[in-house]
C-alpha positions, -999 to 999 in steps of 0.1 A, spaced: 0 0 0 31 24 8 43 19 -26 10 24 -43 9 58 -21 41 67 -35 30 59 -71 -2 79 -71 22 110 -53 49 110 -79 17 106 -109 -2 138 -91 33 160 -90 38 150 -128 3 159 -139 1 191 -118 34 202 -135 22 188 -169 -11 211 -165 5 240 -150 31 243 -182 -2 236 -206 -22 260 -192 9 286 -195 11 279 -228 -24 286 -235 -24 319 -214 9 334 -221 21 328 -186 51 313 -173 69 295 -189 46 298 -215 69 306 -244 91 273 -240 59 249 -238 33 264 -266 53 245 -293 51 218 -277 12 220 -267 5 229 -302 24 196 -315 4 175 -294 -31 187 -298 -24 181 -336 -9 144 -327 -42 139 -303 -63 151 -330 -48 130 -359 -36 161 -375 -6 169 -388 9 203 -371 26 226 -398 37 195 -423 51 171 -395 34 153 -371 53 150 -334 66 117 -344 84 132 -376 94 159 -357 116 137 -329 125 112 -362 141 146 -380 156 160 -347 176 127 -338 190 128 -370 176 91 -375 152 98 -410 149 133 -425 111 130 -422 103 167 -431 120 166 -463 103 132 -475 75 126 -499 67 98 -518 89 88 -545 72 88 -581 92 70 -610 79 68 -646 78 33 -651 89 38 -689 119 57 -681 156 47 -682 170 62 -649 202 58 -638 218 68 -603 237 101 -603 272 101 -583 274 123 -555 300 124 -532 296 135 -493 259 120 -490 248 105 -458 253 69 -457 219 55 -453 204 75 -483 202 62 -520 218 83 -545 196 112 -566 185 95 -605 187 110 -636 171 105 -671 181 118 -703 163 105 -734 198 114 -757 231 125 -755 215 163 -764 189 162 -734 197 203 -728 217 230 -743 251 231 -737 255 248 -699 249 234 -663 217 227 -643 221 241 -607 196 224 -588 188 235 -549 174 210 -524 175 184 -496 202 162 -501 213 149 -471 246 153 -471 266 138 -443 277 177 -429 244 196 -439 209 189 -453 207 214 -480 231 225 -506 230 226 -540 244 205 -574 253 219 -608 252 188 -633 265 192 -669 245 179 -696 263 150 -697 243 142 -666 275 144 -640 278 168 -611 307 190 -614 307 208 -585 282 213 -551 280 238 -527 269 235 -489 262 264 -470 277 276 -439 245 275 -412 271 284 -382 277 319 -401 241 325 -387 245 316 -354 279 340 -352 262 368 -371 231 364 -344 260 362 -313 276 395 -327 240 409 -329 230 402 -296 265 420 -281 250 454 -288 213 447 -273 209 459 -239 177 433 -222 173 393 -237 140 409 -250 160 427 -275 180 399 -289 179 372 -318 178 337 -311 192 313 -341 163 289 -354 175 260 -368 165 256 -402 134 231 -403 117 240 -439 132 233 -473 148 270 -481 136 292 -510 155 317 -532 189 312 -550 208 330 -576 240 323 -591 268 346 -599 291 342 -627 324 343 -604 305 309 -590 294 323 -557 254 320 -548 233 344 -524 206 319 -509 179 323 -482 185 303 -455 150 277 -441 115 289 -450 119 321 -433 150 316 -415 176 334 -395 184 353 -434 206 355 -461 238 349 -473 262 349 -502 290 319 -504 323 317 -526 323 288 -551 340 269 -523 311 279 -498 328 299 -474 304 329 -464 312 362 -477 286 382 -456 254 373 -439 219 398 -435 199 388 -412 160 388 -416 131 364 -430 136 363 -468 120 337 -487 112 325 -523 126 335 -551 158 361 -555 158 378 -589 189 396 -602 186 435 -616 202 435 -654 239 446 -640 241 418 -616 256 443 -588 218 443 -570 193 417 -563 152 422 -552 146 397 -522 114 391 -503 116 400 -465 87 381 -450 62 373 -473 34 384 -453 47 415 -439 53 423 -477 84 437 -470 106 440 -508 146 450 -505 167 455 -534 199 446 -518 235 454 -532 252 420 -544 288 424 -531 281 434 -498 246 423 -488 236 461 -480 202 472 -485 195 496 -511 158 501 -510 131 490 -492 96 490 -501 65 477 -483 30 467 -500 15 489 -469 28 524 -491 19 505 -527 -16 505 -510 -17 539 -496 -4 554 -532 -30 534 -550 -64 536 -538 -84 530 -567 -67 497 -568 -83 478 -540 -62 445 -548 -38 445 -516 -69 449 -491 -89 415 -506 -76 397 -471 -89 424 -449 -119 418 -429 -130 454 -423 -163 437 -404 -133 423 -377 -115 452 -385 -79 424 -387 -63 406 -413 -72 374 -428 -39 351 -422 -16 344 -450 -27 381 -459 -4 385 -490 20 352 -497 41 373 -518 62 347 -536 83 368 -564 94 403 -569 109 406 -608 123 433 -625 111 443 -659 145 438 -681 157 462 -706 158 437 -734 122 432 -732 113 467 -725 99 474 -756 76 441 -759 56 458 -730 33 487 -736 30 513 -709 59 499 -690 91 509 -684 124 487 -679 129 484 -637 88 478 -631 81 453 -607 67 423 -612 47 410 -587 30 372 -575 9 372 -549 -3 340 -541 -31 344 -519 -47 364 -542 -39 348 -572 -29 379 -586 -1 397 -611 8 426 -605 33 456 -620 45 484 -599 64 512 -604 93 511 -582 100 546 -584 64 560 -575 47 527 -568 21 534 -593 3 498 -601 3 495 -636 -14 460 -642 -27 433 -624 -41 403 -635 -65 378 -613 -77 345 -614 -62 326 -646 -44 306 -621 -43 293 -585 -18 302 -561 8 309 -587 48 308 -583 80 325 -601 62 347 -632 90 359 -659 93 382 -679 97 371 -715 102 384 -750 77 399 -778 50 409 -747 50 377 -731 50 366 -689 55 329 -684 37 315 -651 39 286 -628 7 276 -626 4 254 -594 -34 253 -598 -36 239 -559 -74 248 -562 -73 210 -574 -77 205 -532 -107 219 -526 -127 215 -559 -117 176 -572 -128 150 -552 -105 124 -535 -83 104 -561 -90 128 -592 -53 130 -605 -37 170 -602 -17 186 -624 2 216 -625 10 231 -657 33 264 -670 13 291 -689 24 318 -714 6 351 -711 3 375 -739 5 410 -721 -8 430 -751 -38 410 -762 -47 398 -726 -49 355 -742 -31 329 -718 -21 297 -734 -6 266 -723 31 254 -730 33 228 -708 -2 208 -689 23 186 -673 -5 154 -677 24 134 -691 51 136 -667 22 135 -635 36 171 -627 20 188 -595 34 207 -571 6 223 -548 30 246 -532 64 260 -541 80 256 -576 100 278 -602 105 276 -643 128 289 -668 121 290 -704 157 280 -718 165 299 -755 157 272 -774 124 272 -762 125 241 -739 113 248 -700 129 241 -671 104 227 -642 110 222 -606 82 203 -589 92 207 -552 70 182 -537 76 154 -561 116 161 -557 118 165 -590 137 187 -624 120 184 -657 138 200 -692 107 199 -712 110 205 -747 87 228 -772 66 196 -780 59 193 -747 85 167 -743 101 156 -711 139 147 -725 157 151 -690 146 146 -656 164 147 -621 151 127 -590 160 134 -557 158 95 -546 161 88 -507 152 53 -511 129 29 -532 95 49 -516 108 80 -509 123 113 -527 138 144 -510 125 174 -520 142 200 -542 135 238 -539 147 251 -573 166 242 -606 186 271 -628 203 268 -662 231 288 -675 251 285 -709 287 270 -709 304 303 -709 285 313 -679 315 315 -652 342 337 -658 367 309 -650 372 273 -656 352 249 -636 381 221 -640 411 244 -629 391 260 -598 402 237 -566 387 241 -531 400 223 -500 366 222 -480 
């Protein structure tokens, strides 16, 4: 009976503690703050739900380091494809290599494939591959993520309380937004927001680090000395940012695009003026492109330097001014939650059409397809290039294109953990896929192509010791 007494003791302490830090999660009081992530993980493990993308189980599998259960989806092989595994060196032991398929020995132009992902590598999750088109990586670049955690400790030196100080968050989401330099060094966001940016050498070492929480895409100006990042997609926060040493150049907010335009109600569609609040996910600004000179002229009432715009909770275009911030287009509706539009020649924006209103309109089981549209800017007509049907292409979230001069398009679909080169008959004549095993594929975040004489050096003489 004593140790029965004992029992029931020790059970009441652990449940009165238990209660105390969820009720102080719910409430905001102490400790509140260190035990709400953990009450919201498991009321959505109670309920069945997943919380975020990961259930409390994948969380403590990804954290131990045992299976990278964030990054996984299920793997998708064409069964009338020739794949063959790609060689990678520095990948964790207990993953299988990435495939590849290339239908002949001309599968792209001549040039390199950078593609940006989850690869598991035995010292980092993410980095990112450039293959050449003979379907072999040539070189690979891992980020530094302790550059982040000494930019945040230099930060915090100057802040007076704890209240006022930055706390690293280790990266947990598949990072959006790369761009590629011609000297082989790479500005990347880091997670999906994370604790920034950066920009790496060709032989990753960091050569400055801004802190904030970019996302998606980052789209170089024509000079390559500037780029236009997205600081929080929801706070709608744009930054054209100087390229050599990460300062920021300008800053504009889609707050002041909405005070200087209103006879364009666009921006306000989330905003439920009955609750006087926003709606969440009140913007999901995904892209921020500017209008090159080269096309300048294909573009009627526009001017080189405009602002292209993707807003993906309002499936919406839109062109602004970045000088005055005068909206000069806007298109809504074609398409459904929408990724990465470009600018293109002879009038023409290219889309990524994700079309994820496949999830609430089609009935359980009804295959989904993305697809990558062409929109003529002059005579207001969308057309098709690519309905991805053939390839089972769908990405309900995320994804980036690149139309390639030859008129094939280059496709990431990030939840299938997969590269397409599609050619102009709608043709798949190269694919990459991220294997992890014989179910499961990693995803990828982002694919880019540039010609042969893209780097100012050669890729065989350039030697790194990390």
């Amino acid at each position: 009976m004593k140790y029965i007494s004992i029992c029931a003791a020790v059970f009441l302490l652990s449940l009165s503690f238990f209660s105390w830090g969820y009720l102080a999660a719910g409430y905001k009081i102490f400790p509140g703050s260190a035990i709400q992530p953990i009450q919201e993980d498991i009321e959505s493990f109670v309920a069945g739900k997943e919380h975020g993308e990961d259930n409390i189980t994948d969380k403590i599998i990804h954290d131990a380091g045992i299976e990278p259960r964030r990054m996984l989806e299920k793997l998708e092989k064409n069964k009338d494809r020739d794949y063959k595994p790609l060689q990678v060196d520095d990948l964790a032991d207990d993953r299988s290599p990435p495939l590849i398929y290339k239908n002949d020995a001309n599968a792209f132009p001549e040039g390199y494939i950078l593609i940006w992902g989850a690869f598991d590598f035995e010292k980092s999750m993410y980095g990112a591959l450039l293959i050449n088109n003979q379907g072999e990586v040539v070189h690979k670049w891992i980020p530094d993520h302790e550059a982040f955690v000494r930019k945040i400790d230099k930060y915090n030196q100057n802040k007076d309380t704890k209240d006022d100080e930055l706390e690293y968050q280790d990266p947990d989401n598949l990072p959006q937004g790369i761009t590629l330099f011609s000297d082989g060094s790479l500005i990347l966001n880091d997670s999906d927001p994370g604790n920034g940016m950066q920009k790496i050498n060709f032989c990753s070492e960091p050569e400055w680090v801004k802190l904030g929480n970019f996302s998606h895409r980052i789209t170089k100006t024509d000079n390559n000395s500037s780029i236009w990042a997205i600081d929080g997609y929801n706070a709608g926060v744009l930054r054209k940012i100087e390229a050599e040493s990460g300062k920021t150049l300008r800053t504009i907010k889609l707050t002041e695009i909405m005070k200087e335009n209103p006879e364009v109600d666009i921006l306000s569609l989330r905003y439920d003026d009955m609750d006087d609040a926003w709606l969440d996910d009140r913007w999901h600004i995904n892209d921020v492109d500017p209008l090159p000179d080269a096309y300048a002229d294909g573009f009627e009432d526009l001017t080189a330097g405009d602002l292209l715009l993707s807003l993906r909770s309002q499936n919406t275009l839109m062109v602004v001014d970045q000088h005055t911030l005068e909206v000069k287009w806007w298109k809504m509706g074609p398409f459904s939650r929408q990724h990465d539009p470009d600018w293109q020649s002879e009038g023409k924006i290219s889309v990524y059409d994700n079309q994820t209103r496949f999830e609430h309109i089609h009935p359980p089981n009804v295959p989904k397809f993305s697809r990558i549209l062409d929109f003529d800017f002059q005579e207001d007509e969308l057309e098709t290039l690519y309905d991805g049907k053939e390839d089972n292409f769908y990405s309900s979230i995320r994804g980036n294109h690149q139309v390639l001069p030859n008129g094939s398009i280059l496709i990431t679909s990030p939840k299938q953990g997969r590269v397409l080169l599609v050619n102009s008959e709608e043709k798949t004549v190269f694919e990459f896929l991220n294997r992890y095993d014989e179910d499961q594929t990693l995803l990828v975040s982002e694919a880019l192509w540039v010609p042969k004489d893209f780097f100012d050096f050669e890729l065989k003489d350039k030697k790194c010791s990390r």
